[in-house]
N, C-alpha and C positions, 0 to 999 in steps of 0.2 A: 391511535393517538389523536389529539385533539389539531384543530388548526392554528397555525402562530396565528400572530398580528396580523400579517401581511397577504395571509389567505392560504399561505403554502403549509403544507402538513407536515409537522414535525416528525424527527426522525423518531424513529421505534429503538425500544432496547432490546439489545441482545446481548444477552450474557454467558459468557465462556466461565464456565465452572471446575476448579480441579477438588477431585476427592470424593469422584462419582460411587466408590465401594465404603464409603462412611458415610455414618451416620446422619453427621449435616446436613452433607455436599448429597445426601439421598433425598432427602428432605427440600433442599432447596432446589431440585428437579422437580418436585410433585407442589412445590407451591407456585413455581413459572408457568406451569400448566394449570394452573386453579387460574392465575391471574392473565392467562395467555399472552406471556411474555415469550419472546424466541429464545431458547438456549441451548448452549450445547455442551458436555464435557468435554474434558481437555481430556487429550492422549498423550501429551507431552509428559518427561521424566520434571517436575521441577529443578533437579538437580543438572536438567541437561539444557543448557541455555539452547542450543538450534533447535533443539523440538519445541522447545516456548514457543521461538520467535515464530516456526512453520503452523503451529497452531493458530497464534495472532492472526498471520498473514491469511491462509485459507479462510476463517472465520467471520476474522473483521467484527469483532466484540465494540458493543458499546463499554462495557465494564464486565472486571473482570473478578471473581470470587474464590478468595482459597479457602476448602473448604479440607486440604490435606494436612501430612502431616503424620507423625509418632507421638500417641497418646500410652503402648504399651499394653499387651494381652499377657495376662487380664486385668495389668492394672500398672500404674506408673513405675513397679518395681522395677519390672521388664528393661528397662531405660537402665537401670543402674548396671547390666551386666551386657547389655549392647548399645556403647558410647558412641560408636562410631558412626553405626545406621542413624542413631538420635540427631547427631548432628549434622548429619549429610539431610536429612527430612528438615527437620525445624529451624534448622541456621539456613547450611549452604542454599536449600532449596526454597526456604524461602525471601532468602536474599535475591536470588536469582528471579525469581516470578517477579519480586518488587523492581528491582532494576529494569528489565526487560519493557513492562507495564509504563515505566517510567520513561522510558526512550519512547513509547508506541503513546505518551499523552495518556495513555489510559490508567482511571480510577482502580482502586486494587482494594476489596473490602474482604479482610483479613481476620479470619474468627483466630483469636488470641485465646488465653487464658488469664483471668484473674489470680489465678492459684499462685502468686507471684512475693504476697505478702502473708504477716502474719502478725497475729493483736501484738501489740507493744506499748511504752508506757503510755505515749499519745494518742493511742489507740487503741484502749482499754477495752476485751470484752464488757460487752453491755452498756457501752458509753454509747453507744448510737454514733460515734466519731468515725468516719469511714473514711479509707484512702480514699483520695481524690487522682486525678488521670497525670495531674505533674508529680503525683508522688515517685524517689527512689523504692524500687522492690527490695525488701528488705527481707526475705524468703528466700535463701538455696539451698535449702534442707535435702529435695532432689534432686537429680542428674536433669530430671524431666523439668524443672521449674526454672534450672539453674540456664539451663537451654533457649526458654522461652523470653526468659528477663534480658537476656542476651541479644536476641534476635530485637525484642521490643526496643530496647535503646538504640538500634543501628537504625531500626524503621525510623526511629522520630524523625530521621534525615530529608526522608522522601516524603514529599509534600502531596504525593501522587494517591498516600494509603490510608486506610481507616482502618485501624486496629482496635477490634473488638473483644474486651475482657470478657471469656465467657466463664461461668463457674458451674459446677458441680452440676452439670446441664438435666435437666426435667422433661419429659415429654409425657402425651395422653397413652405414648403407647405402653404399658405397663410390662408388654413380654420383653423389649426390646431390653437386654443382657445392660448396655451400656448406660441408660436410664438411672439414674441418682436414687429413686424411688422403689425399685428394682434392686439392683445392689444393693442395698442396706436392710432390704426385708430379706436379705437372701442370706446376710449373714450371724453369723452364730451369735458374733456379740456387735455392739455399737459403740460408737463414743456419742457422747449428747453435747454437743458445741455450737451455738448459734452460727450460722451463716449466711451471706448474700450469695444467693444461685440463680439458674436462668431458665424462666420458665420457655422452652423452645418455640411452643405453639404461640404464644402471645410476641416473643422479643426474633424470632427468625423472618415472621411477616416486615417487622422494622429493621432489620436490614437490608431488604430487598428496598423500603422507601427511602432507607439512607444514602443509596447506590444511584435515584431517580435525583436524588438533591447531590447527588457530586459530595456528600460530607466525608472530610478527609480527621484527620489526626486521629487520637488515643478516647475509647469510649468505656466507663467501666459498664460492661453491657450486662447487667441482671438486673432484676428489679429491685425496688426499694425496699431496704429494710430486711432483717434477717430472719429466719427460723429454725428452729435445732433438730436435731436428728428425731429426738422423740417426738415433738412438734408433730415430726409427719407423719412418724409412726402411729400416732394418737387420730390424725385422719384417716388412715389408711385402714385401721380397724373401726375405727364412726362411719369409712362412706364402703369399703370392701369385704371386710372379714372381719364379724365381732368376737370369730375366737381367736386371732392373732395377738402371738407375746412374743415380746423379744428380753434380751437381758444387754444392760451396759458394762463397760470397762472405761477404766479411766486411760488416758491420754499413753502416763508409762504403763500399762497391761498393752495399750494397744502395741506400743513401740516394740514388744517381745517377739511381734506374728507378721510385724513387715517388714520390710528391708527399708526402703527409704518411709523419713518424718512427710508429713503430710502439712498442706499448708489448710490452718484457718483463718477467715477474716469479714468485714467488713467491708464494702467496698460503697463510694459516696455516688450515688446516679444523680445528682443536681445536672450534673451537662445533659446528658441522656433524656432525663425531665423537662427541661427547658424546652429540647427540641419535640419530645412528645408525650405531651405532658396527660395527656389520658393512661400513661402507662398503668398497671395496677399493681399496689405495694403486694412482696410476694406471695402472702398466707393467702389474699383475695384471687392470686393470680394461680396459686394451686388449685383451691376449690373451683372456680370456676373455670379453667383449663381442663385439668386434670384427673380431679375427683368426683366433680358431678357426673362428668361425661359418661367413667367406668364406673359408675356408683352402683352395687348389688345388693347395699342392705334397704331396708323399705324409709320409702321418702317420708318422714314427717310430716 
């Protein structure tokens, strides 16, 4: 760290991490370590407020990162037929880390979910009209969305948290099962629906600088602009495999093969933009994230 004003050396961060066995909270270990930041996971139950607080206390975190949580194996359905684990993870436990963080003064940068809404008449696919972060969710198609909308409105309270919308999340690693890009080349058929999603490699580094700036409230955190299933697919065979086909289904086909609706939407990144405004709109932020990286057909 640099030195203040005064000549004395500002305090370094340390961040306490929960959801060291996912995907994120994996991710944001190995980026603390690129940028030789101290951190450490949490051993705490979220749901168990004295194991927070004995974490806090042994630790002594600058900030604190939830990175846990019930997303459902292998997929949101999961949630409709175990309500209770849903809620003990998503609600109770993350009420609890927010409270806790709260009492101890400390920042609480909380990867959310966008998957909260869905196009409506003010918000017409392909109008470029995107929920903004004071938007009502207007989305509880799932047990899993119905959850998170929940928990998001109790958060507005605490002034402590930065609630980050993430959607239909992206990474360069292409085997990784949970990966957006990944799943849909895996599956038999598709739906083709533009969306706002988040490319992890470009938008997980800005959260770690959201955490160094103290930014608290509701962030719709993906990048700008949306792109549709085929969209990627149509990358994926131009930068990976030029004999990969997939087939679509419409919306009701899809509804016959899952148990819980699924949310689409828009989401507005102007707040997100303001504060970093080099962000790259998605399609730019695939290819160069994602697609150049793993690219195995010959470069033009």
């Amino acid at each position: 760290m640099g030195a203040t004003e005064n000549g004395s050396s500002a305090q370094p961060f340390k961040f306490l991490i929960y959801g060291r066995t996912g995907w994120i909270g994996g991710l944001l270990g190995k980026l603390c370590e690129a940028q030789n930041i101290e951190y450490v996971y949490g051993s705490g139950r979220l749901e168990d407020r004295p194991s927070l607080e004995s974490d806090i206390a042994s630790i002594r975190p600058t900030h604190v990162f939830n990175a846990a949580g019930v997303t459902g194996r292998p997929n949101v359905d999961w949630c409709e037929s175990h309500k209770v684990e849903t809620i003990r993870a998503n609600v109770v436990g993350t009420l609890t880390l927010a409270d806790v963080c709260r009492e101890k003064g400390l920042v609480l940068i909380n990867y959310a979910t966008g998957c909260i809404f869905e196009y409506d008449a003010d918000h017409l696919l392909g109008s470029g009209v995107g929920f903004k972060e004071k938007d009502t969710p207007n989305f509880i198609g799932s047990f899993y969305s119905k959850t998170k909308a929940m928990v998001e409105d109790l958060l507005k309270n605490y002034e402590n948290v930065c609630t980050l919308r993430v959607r239909m999340p992206i990474s360069s690693d292409l085997s990784n099962p949970r990966n957006f890009i990944t799943k849909i080349s895996r599956y038999e058929k598709v739906v083709d629906i533009p969306n706002s999603m988040t490319i992890l490699d470009e938008l997980l580094p800005i959260s770690i600088e959201m955490a160094k700036r103290s930014l608290t409230g509701i962030y719709n955190f993906t990048n700008p602009g949306v792109v549709s299933h085929n969209e990627i697919l149509e990358m994926y065979r131009e930068y990976i495999d030029p004999s990969f086909t997939w087939k679509n289904f419409t919306l009701e086909e899809q509804a016959k093969v899952i148990v819980a609706p699924r949310s689409n939407n828009e989401l507005d990144t102007t707040k997100l933009n303001k504060e970093f405004p080099e962000l790259l709109p998605i399609k730019e932020s695939l290819i160069k994230y994602v697609f150049k990286p793993n690219q195995k057909t010959p470069v033009a």
